[in-house]
N, C-alpha and C positions, 0 to 999 in steps of 0.2 A: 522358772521361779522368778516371781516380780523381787525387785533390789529394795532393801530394807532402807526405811525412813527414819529419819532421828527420831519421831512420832511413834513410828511401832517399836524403836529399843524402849523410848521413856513412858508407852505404855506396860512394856512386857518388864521394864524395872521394878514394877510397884509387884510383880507379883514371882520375883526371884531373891535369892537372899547374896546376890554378890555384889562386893562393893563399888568392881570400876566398870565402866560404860562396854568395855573393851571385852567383859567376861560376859555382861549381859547379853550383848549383841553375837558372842558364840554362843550361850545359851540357846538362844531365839532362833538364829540359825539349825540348831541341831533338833528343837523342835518341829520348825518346820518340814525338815528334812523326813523327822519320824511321822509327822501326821500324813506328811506326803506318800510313805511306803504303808499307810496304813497300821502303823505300832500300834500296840496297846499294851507294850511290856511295862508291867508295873514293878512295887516295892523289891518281892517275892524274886522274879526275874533276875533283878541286876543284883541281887544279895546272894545269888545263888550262883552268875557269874563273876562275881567278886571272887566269890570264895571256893571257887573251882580256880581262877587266878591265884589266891594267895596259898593255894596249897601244892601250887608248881615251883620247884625248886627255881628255874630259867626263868620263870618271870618276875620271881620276886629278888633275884640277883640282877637283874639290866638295868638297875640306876647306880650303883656302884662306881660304873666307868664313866658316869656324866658328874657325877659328886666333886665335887673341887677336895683336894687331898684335907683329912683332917675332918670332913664334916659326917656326922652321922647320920644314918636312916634307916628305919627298922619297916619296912613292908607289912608288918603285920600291926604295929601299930599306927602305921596310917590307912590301914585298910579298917582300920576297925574306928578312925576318924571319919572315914567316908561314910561308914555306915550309920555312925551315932550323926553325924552332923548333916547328909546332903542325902542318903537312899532315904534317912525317914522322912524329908520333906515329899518324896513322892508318893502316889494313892499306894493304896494295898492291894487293889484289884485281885 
């Protein structure tokens, strides 16, 4: 895989909705990665692995122990942030 140029992040910004340089360029990365293996998992796909995710007890308990004491996090309302805010920017396929 050819090494990313500051030219292909700040092309591939204009057509991602993340704010720092740092998220675009894993974005792009992970793109790549999928056009490489040939993906074509669309909206449908990852809403359906989501939510085979959010319906497992073990998965939705493993941030707990990274949580600094005192701070909250509900798995099923940030899974349902994922969906409303970043699966629907992808196609429907």
């Amino acid at each position: 895989m050819t090494p990313l140029t500051r030219r292909d992040v700040l092309v591939h910004q204009t057509a991602v909705p993340w704010p720092s340089q740092r998220q675009v360029e894993q974005d792009l990365l992970l793109c790549r990665d999928l056009q490489q293996e040939g993906s074509t998992a669309g909206r449908a796909e990852f809403t359906e692995l989501l939510e085979a995710h959010l319906a497992d007890r073990g998965f939705c308990s493993d941030m707990e122990p990274l949580l600094r004491t005192g701070v909250g996090y509900d798995p099923q309302e940030a899974g349902n942030y994922v969906k409303k805010r970043l699966l629907s920017l992808l196609p429907e396929r």
